[in-house]
VOLUM-177020 format. One record per residue (C-alpha): residue in one letter; y, z, x. Coordinates in nm, 2 decimals. Layout:
# residues N
   res       c2       c3       c1
     A        Y        Z        X
...
# end
This chain:
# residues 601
   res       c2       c3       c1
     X    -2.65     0.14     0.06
     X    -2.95     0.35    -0.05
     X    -2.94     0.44    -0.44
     X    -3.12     0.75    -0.55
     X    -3.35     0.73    -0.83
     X    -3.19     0.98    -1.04
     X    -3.08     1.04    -1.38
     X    -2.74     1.15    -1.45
     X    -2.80     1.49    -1.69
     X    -2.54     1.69    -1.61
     X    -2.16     1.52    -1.65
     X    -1.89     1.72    -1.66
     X    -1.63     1.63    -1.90
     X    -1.45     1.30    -1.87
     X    -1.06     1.34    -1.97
     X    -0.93     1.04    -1.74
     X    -0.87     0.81    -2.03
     X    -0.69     1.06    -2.23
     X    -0.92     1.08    -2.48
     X    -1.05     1.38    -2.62
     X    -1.44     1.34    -2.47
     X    -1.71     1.57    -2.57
     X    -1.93     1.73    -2.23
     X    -2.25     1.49    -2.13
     X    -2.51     1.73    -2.24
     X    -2.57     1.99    -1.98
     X    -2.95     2.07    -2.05
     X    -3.16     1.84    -1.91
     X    -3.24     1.55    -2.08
     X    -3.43     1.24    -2.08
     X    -3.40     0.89    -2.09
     X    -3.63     0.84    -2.29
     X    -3.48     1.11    -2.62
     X    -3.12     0.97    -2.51
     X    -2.93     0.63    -2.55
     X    -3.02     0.67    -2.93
     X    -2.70     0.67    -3.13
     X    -2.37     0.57    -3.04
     X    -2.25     0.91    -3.00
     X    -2.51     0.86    -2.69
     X    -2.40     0.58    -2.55
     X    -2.01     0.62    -2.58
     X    -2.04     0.99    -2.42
     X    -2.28     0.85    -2.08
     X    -2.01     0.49    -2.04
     X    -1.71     0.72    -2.05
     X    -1.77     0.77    -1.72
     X    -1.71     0.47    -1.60
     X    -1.33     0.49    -1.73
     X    -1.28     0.73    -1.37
     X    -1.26     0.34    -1.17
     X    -0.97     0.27    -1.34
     X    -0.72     0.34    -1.06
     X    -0.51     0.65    -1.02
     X    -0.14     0.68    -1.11
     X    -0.08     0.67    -0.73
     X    -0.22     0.40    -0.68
     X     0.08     0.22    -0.84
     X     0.32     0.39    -0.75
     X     0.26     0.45    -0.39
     X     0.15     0.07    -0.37
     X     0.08    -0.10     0.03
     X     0.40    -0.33    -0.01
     X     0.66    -0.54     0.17
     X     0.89    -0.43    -0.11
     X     0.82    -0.10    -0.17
     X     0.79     0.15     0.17
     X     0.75     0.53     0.22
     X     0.70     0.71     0.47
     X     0.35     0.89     0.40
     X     0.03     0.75     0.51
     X     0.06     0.35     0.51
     X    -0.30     0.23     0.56
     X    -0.28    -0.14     0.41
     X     0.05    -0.22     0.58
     X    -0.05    -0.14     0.90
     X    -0.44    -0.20     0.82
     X    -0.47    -0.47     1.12
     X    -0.29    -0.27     1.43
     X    -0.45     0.05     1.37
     X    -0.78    -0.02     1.11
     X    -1.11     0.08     1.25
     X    -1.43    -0.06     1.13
     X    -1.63     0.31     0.96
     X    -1.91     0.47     1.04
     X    -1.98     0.51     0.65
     X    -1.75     0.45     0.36
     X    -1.46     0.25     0.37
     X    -1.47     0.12     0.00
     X    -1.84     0.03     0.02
     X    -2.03     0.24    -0.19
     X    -2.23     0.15    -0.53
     X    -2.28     0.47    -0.68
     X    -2.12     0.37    -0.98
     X    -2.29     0.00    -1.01
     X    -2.62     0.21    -1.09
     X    -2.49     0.44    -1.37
     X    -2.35     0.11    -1.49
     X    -2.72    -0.06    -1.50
     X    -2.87     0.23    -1.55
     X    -2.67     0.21    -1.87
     X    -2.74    -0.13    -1.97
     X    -3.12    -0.11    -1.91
     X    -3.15     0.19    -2.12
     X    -2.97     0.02    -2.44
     X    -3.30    -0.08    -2.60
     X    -3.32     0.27    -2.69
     X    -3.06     0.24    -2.95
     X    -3.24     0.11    -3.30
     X    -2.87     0.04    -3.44
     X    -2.84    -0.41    -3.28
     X    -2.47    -0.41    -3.36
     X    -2.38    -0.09    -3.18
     X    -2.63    -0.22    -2.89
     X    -2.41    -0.54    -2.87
     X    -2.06    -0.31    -2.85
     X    -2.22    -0.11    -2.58
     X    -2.38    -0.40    -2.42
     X    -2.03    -0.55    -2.39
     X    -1.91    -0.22    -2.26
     X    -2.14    -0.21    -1.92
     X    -2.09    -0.58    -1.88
     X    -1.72    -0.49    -1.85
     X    -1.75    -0.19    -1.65
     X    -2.01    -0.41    -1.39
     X    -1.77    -0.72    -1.38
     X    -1.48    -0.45    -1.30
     X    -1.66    -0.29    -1.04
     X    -1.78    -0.65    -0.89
     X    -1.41    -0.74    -0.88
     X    -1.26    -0.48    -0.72
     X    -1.54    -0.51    -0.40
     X    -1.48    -0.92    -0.43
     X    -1.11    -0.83    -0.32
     X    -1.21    -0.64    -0.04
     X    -1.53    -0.78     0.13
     X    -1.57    -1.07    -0.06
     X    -1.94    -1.17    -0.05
     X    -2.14    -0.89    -0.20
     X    -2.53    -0.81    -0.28
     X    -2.54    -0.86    -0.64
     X    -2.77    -0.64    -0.86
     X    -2.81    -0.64    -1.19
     X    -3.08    -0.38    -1.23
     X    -3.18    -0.01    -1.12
     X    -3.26     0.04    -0.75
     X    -3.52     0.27    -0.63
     X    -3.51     0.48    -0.32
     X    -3.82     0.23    -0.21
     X    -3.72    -0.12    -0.31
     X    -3.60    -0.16     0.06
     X    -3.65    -0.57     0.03
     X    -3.35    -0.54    -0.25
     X    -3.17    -0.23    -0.12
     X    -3.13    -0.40     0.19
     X    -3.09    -0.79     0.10
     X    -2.79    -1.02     0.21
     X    -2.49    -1.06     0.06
     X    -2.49    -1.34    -0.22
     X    -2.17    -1.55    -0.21
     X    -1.81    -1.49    -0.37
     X    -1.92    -1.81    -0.58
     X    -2.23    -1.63    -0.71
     X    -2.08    -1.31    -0.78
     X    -1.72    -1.46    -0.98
     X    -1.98    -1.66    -1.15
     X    -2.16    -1.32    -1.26
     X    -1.81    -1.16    -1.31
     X    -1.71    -1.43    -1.54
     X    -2.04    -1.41    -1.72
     X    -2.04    -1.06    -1.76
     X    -1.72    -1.15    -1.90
     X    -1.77    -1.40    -2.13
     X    -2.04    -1.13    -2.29
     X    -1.81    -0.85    -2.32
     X    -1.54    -1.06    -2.46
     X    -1.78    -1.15    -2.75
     X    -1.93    -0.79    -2.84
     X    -1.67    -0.63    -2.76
     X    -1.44    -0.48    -3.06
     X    -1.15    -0.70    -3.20
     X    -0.92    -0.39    -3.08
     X    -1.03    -0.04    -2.94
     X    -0.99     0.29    -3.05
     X    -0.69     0.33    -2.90
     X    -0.53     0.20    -2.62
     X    -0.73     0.39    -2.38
     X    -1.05     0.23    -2.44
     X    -1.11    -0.13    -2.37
     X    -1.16    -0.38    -2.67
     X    -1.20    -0.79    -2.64
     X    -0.88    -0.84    -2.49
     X    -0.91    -0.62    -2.19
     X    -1.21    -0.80    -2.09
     X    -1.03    -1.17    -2.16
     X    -0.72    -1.02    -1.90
     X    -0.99    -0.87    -1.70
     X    -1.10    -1.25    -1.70
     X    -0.80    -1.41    -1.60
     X    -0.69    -1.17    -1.38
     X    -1.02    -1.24    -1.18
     X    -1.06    -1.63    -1.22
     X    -0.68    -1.62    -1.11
     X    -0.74    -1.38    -0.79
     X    -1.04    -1.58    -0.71
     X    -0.91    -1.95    -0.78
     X    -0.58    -1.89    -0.56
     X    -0.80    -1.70    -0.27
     X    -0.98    -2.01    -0.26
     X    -0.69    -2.26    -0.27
     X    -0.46    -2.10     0.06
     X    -0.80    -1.97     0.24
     X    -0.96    -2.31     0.20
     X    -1.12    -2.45     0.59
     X    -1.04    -2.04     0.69
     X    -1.29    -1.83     0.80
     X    -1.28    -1.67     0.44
     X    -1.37    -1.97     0.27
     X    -1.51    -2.19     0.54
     X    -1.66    -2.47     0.30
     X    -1.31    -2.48     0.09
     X    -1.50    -2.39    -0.25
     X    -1.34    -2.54    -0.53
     X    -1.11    -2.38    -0.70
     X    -0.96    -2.56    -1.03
     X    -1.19    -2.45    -1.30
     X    -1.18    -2.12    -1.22
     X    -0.77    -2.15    -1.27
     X    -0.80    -2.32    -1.57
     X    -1.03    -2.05    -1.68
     X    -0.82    -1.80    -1.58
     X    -0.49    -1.99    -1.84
     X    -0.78    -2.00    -2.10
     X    -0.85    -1.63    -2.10
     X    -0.48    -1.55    -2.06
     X    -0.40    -1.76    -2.37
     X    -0.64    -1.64    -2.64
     X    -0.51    -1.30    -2.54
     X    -0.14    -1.45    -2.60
     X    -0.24    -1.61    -2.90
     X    -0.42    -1.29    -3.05
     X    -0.13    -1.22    -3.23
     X    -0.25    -0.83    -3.10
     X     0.00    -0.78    -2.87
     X     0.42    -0.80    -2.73
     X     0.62    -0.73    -2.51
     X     0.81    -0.36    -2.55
     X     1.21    -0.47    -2.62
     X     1.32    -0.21    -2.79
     X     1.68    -0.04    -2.69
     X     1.90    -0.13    -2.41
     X     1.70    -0.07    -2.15
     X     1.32    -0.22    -2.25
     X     1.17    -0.25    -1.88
     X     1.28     0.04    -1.76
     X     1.18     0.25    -2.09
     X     0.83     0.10    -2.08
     X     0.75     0.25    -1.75
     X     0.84     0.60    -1.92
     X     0.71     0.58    -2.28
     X     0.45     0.83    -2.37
     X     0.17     0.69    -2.57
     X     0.26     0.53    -2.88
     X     0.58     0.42    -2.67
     X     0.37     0.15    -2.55
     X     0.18     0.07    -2.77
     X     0.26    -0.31    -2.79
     X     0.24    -0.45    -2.48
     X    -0.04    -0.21    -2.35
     X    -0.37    -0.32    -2.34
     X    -0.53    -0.07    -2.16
     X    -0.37     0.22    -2.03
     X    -0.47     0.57    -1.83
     X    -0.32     0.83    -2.04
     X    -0.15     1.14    -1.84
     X    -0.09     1.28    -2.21
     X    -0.38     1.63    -2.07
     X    -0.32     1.58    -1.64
     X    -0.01     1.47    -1.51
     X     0.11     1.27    -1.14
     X     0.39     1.22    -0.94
     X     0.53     0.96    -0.99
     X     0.89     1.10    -1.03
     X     0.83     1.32    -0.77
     X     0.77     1.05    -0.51
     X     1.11     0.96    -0.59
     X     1.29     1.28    -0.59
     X     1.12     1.51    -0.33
     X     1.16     1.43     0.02
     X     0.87     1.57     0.08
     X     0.66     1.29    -0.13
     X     0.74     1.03     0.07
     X     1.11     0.92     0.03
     X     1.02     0.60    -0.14
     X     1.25     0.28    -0.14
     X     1.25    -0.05    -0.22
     X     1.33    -0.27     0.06
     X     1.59    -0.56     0.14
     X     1.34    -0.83     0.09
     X     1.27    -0.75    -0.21
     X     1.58    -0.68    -0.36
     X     1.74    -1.03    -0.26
     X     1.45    -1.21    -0.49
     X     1.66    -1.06    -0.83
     X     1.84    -1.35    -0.97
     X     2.24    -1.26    -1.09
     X     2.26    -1.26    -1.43
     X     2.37    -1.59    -1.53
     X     2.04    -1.71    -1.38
     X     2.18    -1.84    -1.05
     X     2.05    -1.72    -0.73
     X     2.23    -1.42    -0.52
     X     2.05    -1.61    -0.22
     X     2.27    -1.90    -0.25
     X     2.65    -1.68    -0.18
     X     2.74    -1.76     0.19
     X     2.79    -1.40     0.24
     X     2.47    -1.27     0.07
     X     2.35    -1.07     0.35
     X     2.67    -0.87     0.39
     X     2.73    -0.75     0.05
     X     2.71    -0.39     0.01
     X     2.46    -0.19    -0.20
     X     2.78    -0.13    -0.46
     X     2.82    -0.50    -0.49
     X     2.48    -0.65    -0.42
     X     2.37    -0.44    -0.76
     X     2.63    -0.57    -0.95
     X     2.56    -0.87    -1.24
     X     2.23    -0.92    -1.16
     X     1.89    -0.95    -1.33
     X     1.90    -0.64    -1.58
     X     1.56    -0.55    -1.49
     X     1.66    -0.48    -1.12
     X     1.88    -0.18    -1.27
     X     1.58    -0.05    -1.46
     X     1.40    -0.03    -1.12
     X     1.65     0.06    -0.88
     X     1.89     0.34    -0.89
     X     2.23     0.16    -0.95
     X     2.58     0.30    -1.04
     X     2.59     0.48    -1.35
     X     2.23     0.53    -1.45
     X     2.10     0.79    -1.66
     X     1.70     0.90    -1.64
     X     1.49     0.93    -1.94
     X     1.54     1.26    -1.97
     X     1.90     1.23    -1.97
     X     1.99     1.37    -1.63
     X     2.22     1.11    -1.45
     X     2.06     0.98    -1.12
     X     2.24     1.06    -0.83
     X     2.21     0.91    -0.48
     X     2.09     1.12    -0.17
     X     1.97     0.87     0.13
     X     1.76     1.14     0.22
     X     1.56     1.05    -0.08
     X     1.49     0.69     0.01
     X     1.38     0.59     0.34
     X     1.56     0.28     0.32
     X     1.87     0.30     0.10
     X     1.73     0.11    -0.21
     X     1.63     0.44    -0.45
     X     1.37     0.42    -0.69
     X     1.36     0.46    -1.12
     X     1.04     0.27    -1.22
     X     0.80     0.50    -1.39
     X     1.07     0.78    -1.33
     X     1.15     1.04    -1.56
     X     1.39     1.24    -1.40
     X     1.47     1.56    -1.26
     X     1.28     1.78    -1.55
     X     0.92     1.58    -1.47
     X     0.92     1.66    -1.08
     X     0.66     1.91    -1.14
     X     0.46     1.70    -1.32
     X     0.45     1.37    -1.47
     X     0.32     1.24    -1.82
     X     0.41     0.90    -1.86
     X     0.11     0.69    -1.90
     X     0.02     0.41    -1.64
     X    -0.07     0.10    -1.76
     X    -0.39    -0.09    -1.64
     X    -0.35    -0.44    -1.87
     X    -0.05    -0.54    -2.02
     X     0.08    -0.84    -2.17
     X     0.35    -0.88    -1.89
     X     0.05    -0.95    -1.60
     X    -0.10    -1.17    -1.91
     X     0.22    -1.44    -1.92
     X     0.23    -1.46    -1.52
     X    -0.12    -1.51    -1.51
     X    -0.10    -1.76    -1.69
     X     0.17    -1.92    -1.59
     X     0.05    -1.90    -1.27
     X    -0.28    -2.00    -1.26
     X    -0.16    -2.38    -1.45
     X     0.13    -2.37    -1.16
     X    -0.11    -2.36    -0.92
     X    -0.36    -2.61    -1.07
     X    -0.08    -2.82    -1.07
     X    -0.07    -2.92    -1.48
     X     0.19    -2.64    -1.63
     X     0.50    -2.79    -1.86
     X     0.80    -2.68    -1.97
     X     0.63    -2.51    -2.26
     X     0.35    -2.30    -2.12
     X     0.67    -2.18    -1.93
     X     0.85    -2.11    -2.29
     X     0.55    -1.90    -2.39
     X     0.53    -1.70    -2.07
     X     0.76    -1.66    -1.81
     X     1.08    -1.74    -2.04
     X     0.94    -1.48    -2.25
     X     0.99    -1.20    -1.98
     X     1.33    -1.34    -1.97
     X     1.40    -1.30    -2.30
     X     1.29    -0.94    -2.29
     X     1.62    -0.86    -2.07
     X     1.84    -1.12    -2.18
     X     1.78    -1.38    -1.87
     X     1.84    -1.74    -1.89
     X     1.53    -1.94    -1.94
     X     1.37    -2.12    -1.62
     X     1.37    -2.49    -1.57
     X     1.01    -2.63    -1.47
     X     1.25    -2.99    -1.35
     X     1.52    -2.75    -1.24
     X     1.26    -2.53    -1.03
     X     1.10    -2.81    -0.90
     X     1.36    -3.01    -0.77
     X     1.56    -2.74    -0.62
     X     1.32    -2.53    -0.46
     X     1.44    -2.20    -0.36
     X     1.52    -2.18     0.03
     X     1.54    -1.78     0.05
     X     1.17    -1.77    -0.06
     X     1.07    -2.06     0.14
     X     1.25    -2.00     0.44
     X     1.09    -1.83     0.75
     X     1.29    -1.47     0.72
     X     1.17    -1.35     0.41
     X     0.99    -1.66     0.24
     X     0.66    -1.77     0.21
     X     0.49    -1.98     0.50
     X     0.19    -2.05     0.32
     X     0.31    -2.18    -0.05
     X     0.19    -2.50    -0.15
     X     0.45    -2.79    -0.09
     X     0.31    -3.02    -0.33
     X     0.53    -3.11    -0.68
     X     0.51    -2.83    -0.81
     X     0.64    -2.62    -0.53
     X     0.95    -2.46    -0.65
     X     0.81    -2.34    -1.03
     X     0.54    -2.16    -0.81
     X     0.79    -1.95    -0.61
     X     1.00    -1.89    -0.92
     X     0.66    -1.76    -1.04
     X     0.61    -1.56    -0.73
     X     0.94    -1.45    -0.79
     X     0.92    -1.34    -1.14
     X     0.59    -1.16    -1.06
     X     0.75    -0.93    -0.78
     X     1.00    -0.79    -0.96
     X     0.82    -0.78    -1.31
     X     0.44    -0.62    -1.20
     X     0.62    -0.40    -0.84
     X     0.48    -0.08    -0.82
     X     0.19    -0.16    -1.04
     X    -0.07    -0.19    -0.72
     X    -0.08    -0.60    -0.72
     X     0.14    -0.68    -0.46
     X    -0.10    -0.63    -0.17
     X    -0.37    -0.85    -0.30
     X    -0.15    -1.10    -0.41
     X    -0.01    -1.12    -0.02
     X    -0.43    -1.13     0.04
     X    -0.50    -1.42    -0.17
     X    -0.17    -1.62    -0.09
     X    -0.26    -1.58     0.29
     X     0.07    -1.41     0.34
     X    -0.07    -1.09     0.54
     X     0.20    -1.13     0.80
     X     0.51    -1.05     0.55
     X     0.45    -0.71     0.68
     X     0.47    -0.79     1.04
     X     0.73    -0.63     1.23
     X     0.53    -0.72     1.53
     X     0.36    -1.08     1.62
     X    -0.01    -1.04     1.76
     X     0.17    -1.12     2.09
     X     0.32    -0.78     2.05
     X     0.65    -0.98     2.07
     X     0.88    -0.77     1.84
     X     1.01    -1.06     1.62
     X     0.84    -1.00     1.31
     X     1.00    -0.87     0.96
     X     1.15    -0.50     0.95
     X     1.20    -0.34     0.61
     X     1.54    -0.34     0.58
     X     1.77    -0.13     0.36
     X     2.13    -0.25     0.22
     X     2.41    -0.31     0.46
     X     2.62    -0.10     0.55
     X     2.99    -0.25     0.68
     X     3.08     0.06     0.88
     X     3.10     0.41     0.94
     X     3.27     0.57     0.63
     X     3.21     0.75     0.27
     X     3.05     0.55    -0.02
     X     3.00     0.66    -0.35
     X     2.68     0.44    -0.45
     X     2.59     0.60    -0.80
     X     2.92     0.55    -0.94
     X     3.00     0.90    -1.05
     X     3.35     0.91    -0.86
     X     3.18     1.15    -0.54
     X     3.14     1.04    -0.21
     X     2.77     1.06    -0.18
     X     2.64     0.85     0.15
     X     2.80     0.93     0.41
     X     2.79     0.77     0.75
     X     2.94     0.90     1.08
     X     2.95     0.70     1.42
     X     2.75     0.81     1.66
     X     3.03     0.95     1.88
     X     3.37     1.12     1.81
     X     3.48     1.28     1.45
     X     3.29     1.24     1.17
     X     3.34     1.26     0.80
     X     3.29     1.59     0.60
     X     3.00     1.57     0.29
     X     3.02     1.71    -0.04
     X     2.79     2.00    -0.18
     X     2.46     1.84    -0.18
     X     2.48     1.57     0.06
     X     2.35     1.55     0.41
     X     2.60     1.33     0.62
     X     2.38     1.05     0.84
     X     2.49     0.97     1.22
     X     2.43     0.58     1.33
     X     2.16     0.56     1.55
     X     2.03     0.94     1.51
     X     1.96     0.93     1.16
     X     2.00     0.59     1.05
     X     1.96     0.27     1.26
     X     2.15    -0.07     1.16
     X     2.10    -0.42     1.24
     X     2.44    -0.48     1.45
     X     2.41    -0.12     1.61
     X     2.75     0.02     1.41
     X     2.70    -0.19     1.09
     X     2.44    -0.41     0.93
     X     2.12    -0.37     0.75
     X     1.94    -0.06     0.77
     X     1.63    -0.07     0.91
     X     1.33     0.20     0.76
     X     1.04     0.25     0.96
     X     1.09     0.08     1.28
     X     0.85     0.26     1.49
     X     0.58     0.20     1.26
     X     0.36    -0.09     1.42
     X     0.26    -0.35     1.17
     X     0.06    -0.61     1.26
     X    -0.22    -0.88     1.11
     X    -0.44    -1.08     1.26
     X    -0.45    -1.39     1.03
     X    -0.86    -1.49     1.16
     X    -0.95    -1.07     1.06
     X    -0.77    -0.89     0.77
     X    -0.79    -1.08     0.48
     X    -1.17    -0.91     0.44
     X    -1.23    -0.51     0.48
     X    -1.51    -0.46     0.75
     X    -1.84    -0.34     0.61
     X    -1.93     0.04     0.78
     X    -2.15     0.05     1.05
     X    -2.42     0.25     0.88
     X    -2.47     0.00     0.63
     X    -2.54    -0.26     0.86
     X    -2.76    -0.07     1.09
     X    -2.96     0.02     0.78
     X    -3.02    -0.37     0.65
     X    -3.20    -0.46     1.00
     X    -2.98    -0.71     1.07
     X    -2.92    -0.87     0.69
     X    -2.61    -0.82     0.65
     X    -2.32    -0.93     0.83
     X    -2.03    -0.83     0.95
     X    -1.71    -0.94     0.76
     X    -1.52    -1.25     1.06
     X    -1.41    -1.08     1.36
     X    -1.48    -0.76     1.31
     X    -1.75    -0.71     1.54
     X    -1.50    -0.66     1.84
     X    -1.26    -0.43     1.76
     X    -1.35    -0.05     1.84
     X    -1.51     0.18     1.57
     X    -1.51     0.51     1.45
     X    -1.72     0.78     1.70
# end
């Protein structure tokens, strides 16, 4: 991890956040005449606005209720992950622009816009600190500039996940106070991104310590209630800000969130990557086969609760309703993510259903535009919002076992209230816990049992279908020790894991599934005569291009010859590359169990 001594002169210009940015000056400069007004200092830390993730990141999330079929690295991480020669998520690059930054800062004569700007790189290095924490967990922590010769530091152990959340939440703690009351727009972060930042962390942190406790991850079951009670604290000064709400405007709120443009979102957004100058794909992933086919699978469709509140889970013939039916009366927001019957697209083009677009049957409209944006998408992607804010914090006092009935009133139920939901019960939830997501098909194995048991998985509930497709879902599996939900395969290569399944189908036949009165799935038997398709859709044969649980009816099943398989005592931690550890001389150490798997030539 060798960090050059150099100063960064020559930055091209930074339009990630959407923001009209002036060019870093391209003459070479010096420290020591830069870093002296705030012009300065907001052109050199707009740089670090390029960690936010990409737009692809969310939507082509590593998830048991999202599949495609593109590269899949996360999902099948443990089969087929390798430890690197060199990279692999471990570089610092940016950690030294970001103290490099906050050592310069004396520069500046002006002490209040020295405190903003502090406040700035103390975000930025808590960010960066974070997102390693989630993937190798105990990290070297360095707070100053590295030079090519300081090999004692350049090359020093790792210090512990409970040094470095303690330097996250200090970092923090500072930003949160120098920061500005609100940002210049949405695009630049302001006191509140840093307090989500802060709960979003002590949350992560507190729960990864909770399920991993006597694991090989946490070996010496660090404790883990203050940083959950921090992590309600944070979330609630951000609730009680007055500065933000939820977006609930129109007939369709969720699903016109994930498509507003800008001041569209203004809200609930507290930090956001504009597309407003680039553009993505996200409604091309949905629409072009060649993009990856995307679709929601079974699992997670069967978590949306019908629309008197009850669960769909409880019907005795739940797992044979058709996609037709299974959509019908249920939680309005799973109609602003799926494509159901009758739905119209943002940009007022009515979304039809082609199979060939979804690799398992369940077609996608979160962050979708429609047809017109297939070339190019500008909806904006949001980084913070005050949706993640409520289950935060509902969450972390669930798990900390101390939430009432009103910290779920100013939360959860709030969510609910966006789209019309009846409210949930904390008694209710807790004395009838929910057997779907407990039970061994599709719940989880690992949930605490305790009291408060059945108000967490209603949590876990609300927070799959609210924050999918927003890149949480695979660390949440990491710090809930629930790897294994992607399993189709046991590490006895025993094939009775989970598959992601689609919606059943009853039988061979023509269905129309978007409602618009044309026969537009349909499905021949793998023998005899089969059924003519309209003008733009491509018939599927049982077991050619479809495969179904009960061979001529049942579930569709998406992927099944992709391998996917976790070992529990391995994958919870990336593996450090092997240059890195060749270079420290034996200081530092491989991530548990990596050692014996075979590397990268």
């Amino acid at each position: 991890m060798k960090l050059k001594n150099i100063f960064l002169c020559g930055l091209a210009a930074l339009a990630l956040t959407g923001c009209n940015l002036d060019e870093f000056p391209k003459d070479s400069v010096s420290p020591e005449t830069f870093f002296k007004t705030e012009k300065e200092l907001k052109l050199y830390s707009n740089q670090f606005y390029t960690s936010l993730p990409e737009a692809s990141d969310f939507y082509k999330e590593s998830s048991d209720y999202i599949v495609h079929s593109l590269s899949y690295s996360d999902a099948v991480r443990g089969y087929a992950h390798v430890v690197p020669s060199t990279g692999g998520g471990w570089n610092f690059s940016m950690l030294r622009h970001i103290n490099y930054f906050l050592q310069n800062l004396y520069r500046c004569d002006d002490a209040a816009v020295r405190a903003k700007y502090e406040g700035v790189g103390r975000f930025w290095r808590a960010y960066f600190y974070f997102s390693k924490l989630q993937l190798f967990g105990d990290l070297p922590w360095y707070d100053q500039v590295l030079n090519s010769d300081d090999d004692e530091l350049l090359y020093k152990e790792r210090d512990s996940r409970d040094v470095i959340i303690k330097h996250i939440i200090d970092d923090l703690d500072v930003a949160a106070k120098q920061l500005p009351e609100a940002g210049e727009n949405k695009y630049h972060i302001c006191r509140y991104t840093a307090l989500a930042l802060k709960a979003r962390a002590c949350l992560y942190e507190g729960t990864f310590r909770k399920y991993h406790a006597g694991t090989e991850f946490n070996p010496n079951s660090l404790p883990y209630a203050d940083l959950l009670q921090q992590a309600a604290d944070a979330a609630l000064e951000v609730m009680k800000s007055g500065k933000y709400q939820l977006y609930a405007e129109g007939t369709r709120p969720y699903y016109d969130y994930f498509v507003g443009i800008g001041a569209t979102s203004e809200k609930e957004t507290i930090l956001s990557r504009s597309y407003g100058l680039a553009t993505h794909e996200a409604s091309a992933f949905a629409l072009v086969v060649s993009k990856g086919s995307a679709g929601f699978t079974r699992a997670f469709a069967l978590t949306y609760l019908d629309s008197d509140g009850s669960r769909f889970t409880d019907k005795a013939d739940y797992l044979t309703e058709p996609f037709t039916e299974e959509t019908k009366n249920r939680d309005p927001r799973m109609a602003q993510t799926f494509l159901t019957q009758n739905f119209t697209y943002k940009d007022g083009t009515q979304g039809l259903y082609r199979k060939n677009l979804s690799v398992t049957g369940y077609p996608v409209v979160k962050f979708v535009e429609g047809s017109e944006a297939i070339s190019g998408s500008h909806v904006d992607i949001p980084i913070f919002r005050l949706g993640e804010v409520y289950l935060n914090y509902a969450e972390a006092l669930a798990e900390k076992g101390t939430i009432t009935q009103n910290d779920i009133d100013i939360s959860i139920n709030k969510l609910r209230d966006r789209v019309h939901m009846p409210h949930l019960s904390l008694a209710d939830a807790n004395a009838h816990p929910d057997a779907f997501l407990k039970g061994e098909a599709y719940g989880y194995k690992n949930v605490d049992k305790g009291d408060n048991c059945g108000v967490i998985l209603e949590i876990r509930r609300e927070r799959g279908i609210e924050l999918v497709m927003e890149g949480f879902r695979y660390q949440d599996l990491v710090r809930w020790r629930e790897l294994t939900r992607f399993d189709n395969q046991n590490a006895d290569e025993t094939s009775n894991g989970r598959e992601f399944f689609g919606p059943y189908v009853p039988s061979k036949g023509r269905y129309d599934m978007d409602g618009d009165g044309v026969f537009d799935f349909v499905v021949n038997p793998e023998t005899g005569r089969g059924y003519p398709a309209p003008t733009g859709v491509k018939a599927v044969t049982i077991n050619k291009d479809i495969f179904l649980t009960e061979d001529t009816k049942g579930m569709i099943i998406a992927l099944q010859d992709m391998v996917r398989r976790h070992d529990e005592k391995r994958d919870y931690l990336y593996p450090i590359p092997i240059t890195e550890l060749t270079l420290s001389k034996g200081l530092l150490k491989q991530n548990p169990n990596w050692d014996d798997i075979n590397r990268e030539k």
